[in-house]
C-alpha positions in Angstrom: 178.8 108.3 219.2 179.7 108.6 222.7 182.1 111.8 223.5 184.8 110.6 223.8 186.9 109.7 225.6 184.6 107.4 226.8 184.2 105.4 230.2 187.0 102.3 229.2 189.6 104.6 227.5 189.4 106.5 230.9 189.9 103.2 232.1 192.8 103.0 229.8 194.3 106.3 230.7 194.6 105.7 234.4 196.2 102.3 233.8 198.8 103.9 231.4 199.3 106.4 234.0 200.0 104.0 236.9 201.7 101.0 234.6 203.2 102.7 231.8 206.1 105.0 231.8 205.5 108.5 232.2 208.4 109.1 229.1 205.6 107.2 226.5 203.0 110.1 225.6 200.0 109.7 224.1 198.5 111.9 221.9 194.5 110.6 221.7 193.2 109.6 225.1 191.4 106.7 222.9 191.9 103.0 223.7 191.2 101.6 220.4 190.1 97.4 219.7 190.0 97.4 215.9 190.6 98.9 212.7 189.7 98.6 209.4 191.1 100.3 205.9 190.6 104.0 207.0 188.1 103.8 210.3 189.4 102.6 213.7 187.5 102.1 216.7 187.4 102.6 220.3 186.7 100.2 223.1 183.7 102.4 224.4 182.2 101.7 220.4 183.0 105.0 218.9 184.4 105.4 215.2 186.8 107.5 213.7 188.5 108.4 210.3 192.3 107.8 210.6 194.2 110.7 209.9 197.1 109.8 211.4 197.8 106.5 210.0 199.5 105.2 212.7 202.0 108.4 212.3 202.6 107.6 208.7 202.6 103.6 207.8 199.4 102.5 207.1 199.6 104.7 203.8 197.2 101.7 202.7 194.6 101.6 205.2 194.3 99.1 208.0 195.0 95.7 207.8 195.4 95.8 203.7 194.4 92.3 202.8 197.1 90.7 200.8 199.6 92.3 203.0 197.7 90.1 206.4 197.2 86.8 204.0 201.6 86.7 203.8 201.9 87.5 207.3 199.6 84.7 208.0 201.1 82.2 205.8 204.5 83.1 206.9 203.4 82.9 210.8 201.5 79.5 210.0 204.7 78.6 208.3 207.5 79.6 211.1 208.2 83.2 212.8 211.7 83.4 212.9 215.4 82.0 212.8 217.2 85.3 211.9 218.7 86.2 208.5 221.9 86.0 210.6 221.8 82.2 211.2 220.1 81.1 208.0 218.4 82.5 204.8 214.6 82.7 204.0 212.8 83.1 200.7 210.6 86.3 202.1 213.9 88.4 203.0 215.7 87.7 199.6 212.5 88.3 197.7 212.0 91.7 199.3 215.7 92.6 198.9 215.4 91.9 194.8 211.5 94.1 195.2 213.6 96.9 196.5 216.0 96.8 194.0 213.0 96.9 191.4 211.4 99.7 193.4 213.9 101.9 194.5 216.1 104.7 192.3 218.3 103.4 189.6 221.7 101.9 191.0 220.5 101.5 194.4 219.8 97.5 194.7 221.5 96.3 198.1 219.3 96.3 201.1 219.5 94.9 204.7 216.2 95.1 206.7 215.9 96.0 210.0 212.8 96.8 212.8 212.3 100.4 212.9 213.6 103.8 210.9 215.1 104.7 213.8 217.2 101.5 213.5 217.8 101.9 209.3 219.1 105.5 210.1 221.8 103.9 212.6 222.9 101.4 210.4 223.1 104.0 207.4 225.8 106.0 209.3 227.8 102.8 210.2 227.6 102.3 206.1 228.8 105.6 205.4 231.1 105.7 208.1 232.7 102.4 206.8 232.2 103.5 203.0 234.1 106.8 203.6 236.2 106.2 206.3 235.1 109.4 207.4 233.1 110.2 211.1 231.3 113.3 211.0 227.4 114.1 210.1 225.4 116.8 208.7 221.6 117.1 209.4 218.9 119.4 209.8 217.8 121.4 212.5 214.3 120.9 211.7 214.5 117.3 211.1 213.5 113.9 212.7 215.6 110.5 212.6 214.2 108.7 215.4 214.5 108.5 219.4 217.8 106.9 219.9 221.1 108.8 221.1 221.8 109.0 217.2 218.8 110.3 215.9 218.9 112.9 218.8 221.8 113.8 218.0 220.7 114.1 214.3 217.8 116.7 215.4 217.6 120.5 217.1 214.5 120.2 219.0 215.0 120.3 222.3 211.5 119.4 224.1 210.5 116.5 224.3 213.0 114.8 222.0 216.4 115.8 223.7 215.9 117.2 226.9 217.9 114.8 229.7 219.5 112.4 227.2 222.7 114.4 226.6 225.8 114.4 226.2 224.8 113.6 222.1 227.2 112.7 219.1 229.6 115.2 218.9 230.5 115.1 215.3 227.3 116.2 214.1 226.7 119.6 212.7 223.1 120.8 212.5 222.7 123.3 209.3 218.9 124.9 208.3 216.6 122.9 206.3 215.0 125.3 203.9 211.9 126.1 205.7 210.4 129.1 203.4 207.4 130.6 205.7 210.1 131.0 208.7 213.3 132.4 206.4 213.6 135.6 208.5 214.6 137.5 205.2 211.4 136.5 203.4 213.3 135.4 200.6 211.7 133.4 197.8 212.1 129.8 197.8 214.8 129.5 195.6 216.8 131.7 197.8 216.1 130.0 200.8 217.5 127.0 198.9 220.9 128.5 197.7 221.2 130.2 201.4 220.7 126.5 203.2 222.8 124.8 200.9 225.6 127.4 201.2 225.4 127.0 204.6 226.6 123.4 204.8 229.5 124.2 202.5 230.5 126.7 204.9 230.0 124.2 207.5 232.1 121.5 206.0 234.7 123.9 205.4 235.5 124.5 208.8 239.2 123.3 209.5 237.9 120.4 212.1 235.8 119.2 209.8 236.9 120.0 206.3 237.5 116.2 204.5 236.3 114.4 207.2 232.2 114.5 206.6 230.5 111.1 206.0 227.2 111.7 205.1 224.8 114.2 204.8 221.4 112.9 206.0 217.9 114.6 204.3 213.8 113.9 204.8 213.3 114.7 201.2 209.9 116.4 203.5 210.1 117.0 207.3 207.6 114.5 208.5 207.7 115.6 212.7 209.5 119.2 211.7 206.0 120.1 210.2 205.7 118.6 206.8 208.4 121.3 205.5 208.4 121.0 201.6 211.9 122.3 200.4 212.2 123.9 197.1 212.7 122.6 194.0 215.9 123.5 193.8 217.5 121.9 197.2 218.0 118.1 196.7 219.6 118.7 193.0 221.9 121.3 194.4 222.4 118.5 197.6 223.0 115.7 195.3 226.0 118.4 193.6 227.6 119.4 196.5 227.8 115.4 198.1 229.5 114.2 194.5 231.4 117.4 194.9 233.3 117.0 198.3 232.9 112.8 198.1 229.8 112.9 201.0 227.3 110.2 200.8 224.0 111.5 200.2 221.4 109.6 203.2 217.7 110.1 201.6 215.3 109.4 204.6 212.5 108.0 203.2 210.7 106.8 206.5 207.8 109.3 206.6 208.0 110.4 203.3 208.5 107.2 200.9 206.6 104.2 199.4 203.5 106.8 197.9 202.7 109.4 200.4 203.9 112.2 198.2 201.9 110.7 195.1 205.7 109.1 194.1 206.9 106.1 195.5 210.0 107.8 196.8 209.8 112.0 197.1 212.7 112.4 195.6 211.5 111.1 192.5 210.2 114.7 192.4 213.4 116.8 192.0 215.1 113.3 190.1 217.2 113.5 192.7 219.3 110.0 193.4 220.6 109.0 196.7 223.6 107.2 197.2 221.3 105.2 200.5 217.8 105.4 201.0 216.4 104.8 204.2 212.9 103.0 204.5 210.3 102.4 207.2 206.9 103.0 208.3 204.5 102.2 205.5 206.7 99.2 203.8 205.7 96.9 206.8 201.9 97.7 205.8 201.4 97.9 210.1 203.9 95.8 210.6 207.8 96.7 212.3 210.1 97.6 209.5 213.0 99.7 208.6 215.3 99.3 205.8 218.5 100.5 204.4 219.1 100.2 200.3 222.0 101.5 198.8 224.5 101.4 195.7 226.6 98.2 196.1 229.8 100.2 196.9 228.2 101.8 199.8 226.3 98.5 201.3 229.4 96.4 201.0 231.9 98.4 202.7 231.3 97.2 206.1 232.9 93.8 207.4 230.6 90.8 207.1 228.8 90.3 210.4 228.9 93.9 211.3 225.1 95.0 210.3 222.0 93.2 211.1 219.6 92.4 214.3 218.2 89.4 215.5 214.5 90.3 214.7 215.7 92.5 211.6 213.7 90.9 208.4 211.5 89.2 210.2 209.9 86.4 207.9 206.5 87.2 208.5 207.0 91.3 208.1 208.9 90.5 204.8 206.2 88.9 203.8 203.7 91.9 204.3 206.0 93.9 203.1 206.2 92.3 199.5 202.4 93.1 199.4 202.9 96.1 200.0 206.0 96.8 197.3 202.9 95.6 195.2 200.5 97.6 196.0 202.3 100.7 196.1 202.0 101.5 192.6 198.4 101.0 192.3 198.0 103.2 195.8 199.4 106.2 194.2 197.5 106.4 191.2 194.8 108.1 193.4 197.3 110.8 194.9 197.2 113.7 193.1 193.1 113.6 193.2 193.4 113.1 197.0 196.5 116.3 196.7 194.0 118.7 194.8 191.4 117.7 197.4 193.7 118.5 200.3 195.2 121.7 198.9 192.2 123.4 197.6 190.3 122.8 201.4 193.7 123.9 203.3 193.6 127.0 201.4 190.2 128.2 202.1 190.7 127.3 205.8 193.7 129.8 206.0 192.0 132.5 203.8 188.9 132.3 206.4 191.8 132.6 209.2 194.6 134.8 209.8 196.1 132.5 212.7 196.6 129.6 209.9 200.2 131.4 209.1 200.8 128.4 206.6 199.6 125.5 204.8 202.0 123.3 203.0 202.3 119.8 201.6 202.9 117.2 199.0 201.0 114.7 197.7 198.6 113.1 201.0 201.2 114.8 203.6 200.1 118.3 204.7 199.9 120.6 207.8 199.1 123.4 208.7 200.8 126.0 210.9 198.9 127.9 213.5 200.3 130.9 214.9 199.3 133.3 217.4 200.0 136.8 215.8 200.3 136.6 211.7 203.0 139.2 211.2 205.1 138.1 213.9 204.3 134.1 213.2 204.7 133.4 217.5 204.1 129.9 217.4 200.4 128.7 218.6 200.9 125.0 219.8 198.1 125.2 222.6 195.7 126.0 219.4 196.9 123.0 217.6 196.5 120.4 220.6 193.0 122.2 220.9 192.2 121.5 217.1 193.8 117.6 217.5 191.2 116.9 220.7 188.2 118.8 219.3 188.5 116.9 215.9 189.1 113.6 217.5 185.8 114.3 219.8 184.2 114.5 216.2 185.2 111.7 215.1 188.5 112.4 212.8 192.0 111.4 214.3 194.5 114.1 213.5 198.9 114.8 214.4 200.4 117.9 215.8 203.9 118.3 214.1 206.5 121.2 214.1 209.6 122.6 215.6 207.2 124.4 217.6 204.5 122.0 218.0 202.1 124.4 216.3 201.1 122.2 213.4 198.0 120.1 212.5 199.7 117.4 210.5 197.1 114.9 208.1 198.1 112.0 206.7 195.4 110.2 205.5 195.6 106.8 203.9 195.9 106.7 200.1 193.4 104.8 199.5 190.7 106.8 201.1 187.6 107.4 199.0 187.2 111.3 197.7 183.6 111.7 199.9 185.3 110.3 203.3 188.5 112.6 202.7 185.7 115.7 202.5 183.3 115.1 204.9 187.0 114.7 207.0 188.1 117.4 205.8 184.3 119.0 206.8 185.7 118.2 210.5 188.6 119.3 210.4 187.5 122.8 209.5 184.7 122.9 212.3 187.7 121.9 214.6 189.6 124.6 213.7 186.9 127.3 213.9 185.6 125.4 217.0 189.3 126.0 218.4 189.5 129.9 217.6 
């Protein structure tokens, strides 16, 4: 193995720099020429274990093999007409696999390109459902990069910085994010505080009856893989039915297996009213999706939802695969979470600076911070662990708020001796880093 970056993704870098806008930022200063289940590799020859998984959607490894047969069919077949001018057999078929996979009662979809895209049209169908305009999310949260799903968010750098004016009625409330309550309160606290919170929020008098939807990662994929309490979505799911607010389950990050269910709320059997999908149902190909109880997907007008390229034949088609492997994937979860949890936890016993580990399923972080008992965020450490880990072969995120976390999501169907000797890395990385 080379060190990399090698000679041709310097090559890369400094075309990037001179072609490529300065706005796109890229996290490994790797040019990478092909990958395979859970290994990609570099144009200068070098090999790595995917941790990343293309920030969360090849939950199946690379190139999954039934998935690429139905995108090659469908391409060898025809690549597109839109849904909007004429119906195709892969887009129905997927809409009646989502209605099979998804919570009880939600079996209307409409597919789209992108999460970010599936989170925009969610509003328009709660905004048309409840004749209502305004929004609640989470401080801590991530719905994309458009004006929307800035305004949806609190984080300031990189996401929002320059892009405002943003959404006006939007009200960001505090996800329960335990190891940063500044009470130290137990997690069921932290639950019962956050959700009182939004009812004091929707009780204000410019905004009392008039909130559409609240919108939820069931766990904060780019916040820092935050894990709410048991308690939270129940309690979330009472006070939407409650005040007549449709409940918006992002499922981008977190759905179709990562958390060892196919969708995380299956853990708190917690129903949403619309889940949003993305990421991992494409199996590497562009996807999002919205699917929803028939009362909520009908309400808008006919012609008023959709995208040219949304439910694209040939990415319906991979995504049926992977409604079909998904199943299968997560059988091998909560090996994979014992795995991942028992390692994490040794790492932060060994170090005072890891303030927190946290996770569910194969989605876990940890949070590095400079002074334990004051938990300053430590992002410089956490960049420092993602390049000396990548320069050992094992592709890692940094996640957070702050930027201080070392997010892993490795694919689901890694093997048990790949995820250690990984894991193996990641730990020299981190001491490597101290």
């Amino acid at each position: 193995m080379k060190t990399p970056p090698g000679p041709k993704s310097r090559a890369a870098m400094a075309a990037k720099e001179r072609f490529v806008s300065n706005g796109v930022r890229v996290g490994l200063p790797i040019d990478l020429v092909r990958a395979e289940g859970p290994f990609v590799e570099d144009a200068d020859g070098n090999v790595y274990v995917d941790l990343t998984t293309g920030i969360g959607v090849q939950n199946f490894g690379h190139r999954p093999a039934a998935a690429m047969r139905a995108a090659k069919r469908q391409l060898d077949a025809f690549t597109h007409i839109s849904f909007m001018v004429a119906m195709y057999d892969p887009y129905i078929d997927l809409a009646k696999a989502m209605a099979r996979l998804c919570p009880p009662g939600l079996t209307k979809s409409i597919f789209l390109n992108s999460g970010s895209e599936a989170i925009e049209n969610a509003v328009k169908i709660a905004r048309a459902a409840t004749r209502r305009a305004w929004l609640i999310s989470f401080r801590t949260s991530f719905h994309g990069r458009t004006l929307l799903g800035l305004s949806l968010m609190g984080r300031h750098k990189p996401y929002r910085a320059g892009f405002g004016p943003f959404l006006r009625e939007t009200l960001l409330c505090d996800y329960p994010y335990v190891y940063r309550d500044p009470e130290g309160r137990g997690p069921a606290d932290v639950a019962n505080a956050a959700i009182d919170r939004i009812e004091r929020e929707i009780a204000a008098a410019d905004v009392k009856g008039n909130v559409a939807a609240i919108l939820a990662e069931p766990v904060q994929g780019e916040g820092g893989i935050i894990v709410p309490p048991k308690e939270f979505f129940p309690a979330l799911r009472k006070l939407c039915d409650t005040h007549g607010i449709v409940l918006v389950d992002d499922e981008v990050q977190a759905g179709m297996g990562r958390t060892g269910r196919v969708w995380a709320t299956e853990h708190w059997q917690t129903v949403p009213d619309l889940l949003v999908s993305g990421k991992a149902v494409g199996a590497g190909l562009p996807f999002g999706g919205v699917t929803g109880k028939p009362a909520f997907m009908d309400a808008p007008n006919p012609g008023s939802l959709g995208g040219t390229f949304g439910g694209n034949p040939a990415v319906c088609a991979a995504a049926l695969e992977a409604v079909s492997i998904v199943r299968r994937a997560i059988r091998g979860v909560p090996r994979l979470e014992r795995m991942i949890r028992s390692r994490l936890a040794e790492l932060q016993e060994a170090d005072p600076h890891v303030g927190d580990v946290r996770g569910l399923g194969a989605m876990w972080a940890l949070e590095l911070v400079k002074d334990p008992r004051t938990k300053e965020p430590d992002p410089d450490r956490a960049r420092a662990v993602q390049l000396e880990a990548m320069r050992r072969g094992v592709m890692l995120l940094t996640a957070g708020f702050y930027g201080n976390c070392v997010r892993l999501l490795p694919p689901l169907t890694i093997s048990p001796s790949l995820l250690e000797s990984s894991l193996d890395i990641v730990a020299d990385a981190l001491e490597a880093s101290a």
